[in-house]
C-alpha positions, -999 to 999 in steps of 0.1 A, spaced: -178 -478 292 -165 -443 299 -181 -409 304 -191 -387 287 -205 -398 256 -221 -378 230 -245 -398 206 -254 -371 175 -280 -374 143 -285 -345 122 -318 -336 100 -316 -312 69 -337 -304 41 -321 -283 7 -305 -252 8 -333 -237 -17 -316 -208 -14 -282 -218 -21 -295 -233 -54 -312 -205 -67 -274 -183 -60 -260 -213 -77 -284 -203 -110 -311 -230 -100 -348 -219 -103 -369 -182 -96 -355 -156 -73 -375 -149 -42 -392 -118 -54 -390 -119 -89 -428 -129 -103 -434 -141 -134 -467 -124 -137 -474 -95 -155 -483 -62 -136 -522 -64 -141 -525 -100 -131 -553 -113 -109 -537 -143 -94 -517 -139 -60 -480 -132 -58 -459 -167 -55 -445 -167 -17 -411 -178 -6 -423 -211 1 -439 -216 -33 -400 -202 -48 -386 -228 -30 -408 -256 -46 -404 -244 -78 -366 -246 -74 -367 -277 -60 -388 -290 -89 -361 -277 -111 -336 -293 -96 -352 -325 -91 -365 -328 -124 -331 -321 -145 -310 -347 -125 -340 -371 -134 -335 -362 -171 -297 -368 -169 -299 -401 -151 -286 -393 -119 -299 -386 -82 -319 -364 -67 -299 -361 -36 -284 -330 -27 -245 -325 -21 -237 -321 11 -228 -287 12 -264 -279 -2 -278 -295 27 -290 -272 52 -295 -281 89 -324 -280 107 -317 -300 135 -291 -318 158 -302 -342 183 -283 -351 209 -283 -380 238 -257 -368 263 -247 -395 288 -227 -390 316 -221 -397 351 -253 -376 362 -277 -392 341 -286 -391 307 -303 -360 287 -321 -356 248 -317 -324 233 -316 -311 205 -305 -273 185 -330 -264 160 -337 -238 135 -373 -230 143 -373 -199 125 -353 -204 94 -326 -182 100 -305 -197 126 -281 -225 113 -254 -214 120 -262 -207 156 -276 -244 158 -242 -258 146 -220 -233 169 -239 -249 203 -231 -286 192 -196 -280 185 -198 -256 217 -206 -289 235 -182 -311 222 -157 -279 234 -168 -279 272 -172 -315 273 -147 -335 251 -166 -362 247 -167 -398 231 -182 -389 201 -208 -416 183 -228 -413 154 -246 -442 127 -230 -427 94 -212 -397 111 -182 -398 91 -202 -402 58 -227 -376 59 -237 -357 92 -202 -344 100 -195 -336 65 -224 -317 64 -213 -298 95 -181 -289 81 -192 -270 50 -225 -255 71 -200 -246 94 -174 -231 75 -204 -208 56 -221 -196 90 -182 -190 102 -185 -216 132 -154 -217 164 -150 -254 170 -112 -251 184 -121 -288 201 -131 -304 175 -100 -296 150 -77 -305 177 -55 -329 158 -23 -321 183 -17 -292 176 -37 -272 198 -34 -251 230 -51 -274 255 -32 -291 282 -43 -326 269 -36 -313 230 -8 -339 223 -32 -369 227 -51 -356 201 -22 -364 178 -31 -398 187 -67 -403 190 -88 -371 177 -123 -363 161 -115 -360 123 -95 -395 117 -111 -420 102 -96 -449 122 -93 -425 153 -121 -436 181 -130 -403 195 -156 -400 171 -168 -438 168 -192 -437 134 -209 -469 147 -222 -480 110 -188 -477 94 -166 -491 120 -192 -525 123 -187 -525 82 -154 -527 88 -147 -495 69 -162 -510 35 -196 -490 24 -206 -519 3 -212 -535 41 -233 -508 50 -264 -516 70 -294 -491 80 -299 -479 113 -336 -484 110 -331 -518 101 -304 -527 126 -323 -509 156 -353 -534 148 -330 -565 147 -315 -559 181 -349 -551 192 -354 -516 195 -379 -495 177 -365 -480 153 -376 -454 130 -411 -436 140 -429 -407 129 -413 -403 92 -385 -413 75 -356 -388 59 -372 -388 28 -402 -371 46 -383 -343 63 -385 -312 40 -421 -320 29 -429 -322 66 -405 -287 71 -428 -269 42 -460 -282 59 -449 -262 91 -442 -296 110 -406 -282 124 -416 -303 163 -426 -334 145 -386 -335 128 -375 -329 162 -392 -355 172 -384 -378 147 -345 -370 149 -343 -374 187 -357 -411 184 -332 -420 156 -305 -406 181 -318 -425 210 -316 -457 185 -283 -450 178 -275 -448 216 -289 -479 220 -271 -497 188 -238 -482 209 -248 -497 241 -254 -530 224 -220 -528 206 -203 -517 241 -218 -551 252 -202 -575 224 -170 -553 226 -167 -558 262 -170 -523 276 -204 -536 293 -209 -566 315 -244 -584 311 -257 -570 342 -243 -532 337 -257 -533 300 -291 -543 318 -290 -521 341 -282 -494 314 -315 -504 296 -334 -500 326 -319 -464 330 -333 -453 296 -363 -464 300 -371 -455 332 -357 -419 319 -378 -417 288 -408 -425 313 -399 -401 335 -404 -378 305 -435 -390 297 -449 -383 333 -432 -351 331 -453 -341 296 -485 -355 311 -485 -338 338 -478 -305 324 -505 -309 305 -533 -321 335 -518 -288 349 -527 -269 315 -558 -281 313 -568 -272 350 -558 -239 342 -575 -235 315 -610 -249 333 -603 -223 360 -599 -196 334 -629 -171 329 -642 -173 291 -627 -144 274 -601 -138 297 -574 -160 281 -539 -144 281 -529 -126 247 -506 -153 226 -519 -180 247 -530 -211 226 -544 -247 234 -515 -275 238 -512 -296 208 -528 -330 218 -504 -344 193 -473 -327 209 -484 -329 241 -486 -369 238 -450 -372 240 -433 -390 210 -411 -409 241 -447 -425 252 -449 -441 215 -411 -447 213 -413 -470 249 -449 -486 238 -427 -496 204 -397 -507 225 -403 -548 229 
């Protein structure tokens, strides 16, 4: 199996806004209340569930779903495994502070432009990429890379002719699900349910549906979370398929597992003892003499979500 190889999963919630300028729901700022009301002024968050509530309830009344077009999908985070010959790394671009999207979608394209990696992805093709495009076009994103179909300026730009990012059948972005449905969505199969059959945890923390409630509760480390185990599931899923397909011997694929576990533990020693550390320094502080914006680590972020993730992995 070559290197590098860049496994991606995406996490959005609605573009609230985008609804409202689409005529959906109450615009931030303009209350319903009459001047000498008692009760509090709505806030943007409580806007944003009245739109939604608009919007959900409508397409309920004419039958149809309550998911969101793509291009209404904002993005709150990419998570990323990146595994090359160095070792392999989890990160992920997130819009902690709601106004950064676009700047979240510029760094993963700005990856795949340094890099030019093998692309992977469990419904890529279908909704993640899709999503990107349109995100990307609003926020006016550079992803020269990415477009390359060979017609670029890069020294290698005619083999993108041949094998590029945006063809369906093209392998330099592998979507995983639809190439193993052999390109027939009525063959579709979950990546939560696949990751569980080939023995690896799957799903943890929340599910998608769970994401924007969780982003409205202030929960924006816990969707991190939960998006950087689904992309280690698909990197796993990949590894397995590289197996079957040949690109991994039986001993390199278990050596490979052995690699990402003892890497996820190695994060788990690293978060633990970051925190021992805190909490020594904390002892030693005086009372009273805490440093201004200092708070207590999390207990629930502290534990890392990779300690859960390898205590789930049979």
């Amino acid at each position: 199996m070559g290197w590098p190889v860049l496994v991606f999963d995406i996490e959005t919630i609605p573009d609230v806004a985008g609804l409202r300028a689409l005529g959906w729901g109450p615009n931030v700022g303009a209350s319903p209340l009459p001047p000498d009301s008692a009760a509090p002024e709505p806030t943007p968050h409580d806007a944003d569930a009245q739109t939604w509530a608009a919007w959900q309830s409508e397409r309920t009344a004419l039958g149809k779903s309550d998911m969101v077009p793509l291009h209404l999908q904002r993005v709150l985070c990419i998570s990323c495994v990146f595994r090359h010959a160095d070792g392999l790394k989890v990160r992920s671009f997130v819009d902690r502070d709601g106004q950064s999207e676009g700047q979240v979608i510029q760094s993963f394209f700005q990856a795949i432009e340094r890099h030019s990696p093998q692309l992977v992805s469990w419904n890529g093709g279908g909704f993640d990429l899709p999503v990107l495009h349109y995100r990307g076009l609003m926020h006016g994103v550079e992803a020269n890379r990415y477009w390359d179909m060979g017609d670029g300026g890069d020294h290698d730009s005619r083999e993108f002719k041949w094998n590029n990012y945006i063809s369906r059948y093209h392998t330099r972005h592998l979507d995983l699900m639809d190439l193993l449905a052999m390109y027939q969505p009525k063959n579709n199969a979950p990546l939560d349910a696949m990751a569980k059959l080939c023995g690896f945890p799957g799903k943890l923390g929340m599910s998608g549906a769970e994401v924007y409630p969780a982003w409205l509760r202030g929960e924006v480390e816990a969707i991190r979370q939960y998006c950087e185990t689904d992309v280690l599931n698909t990197y796993l899923l990949y590894c397995r398929f590289q197996r079957m397909r040949g690109g991994f011997t039986a001993d390199e694929y278990g050596a490979e597992m052995a690699f990402v576990r003892a890497s996820l533990q190695a994060k788990v020693d690293a978060t633990q003892a970051a925190l021992v550390e805190r909490q020594t320094d904390d002892a030693a502080q005086p009372v009273g003499d805490a440093p201004a914006g200092s708070a207590p680590v999390s207990e629930k972020h502290a534990a890392s979500h990779w300690a859960e993730y390898l205590a789930a992995w049979a």
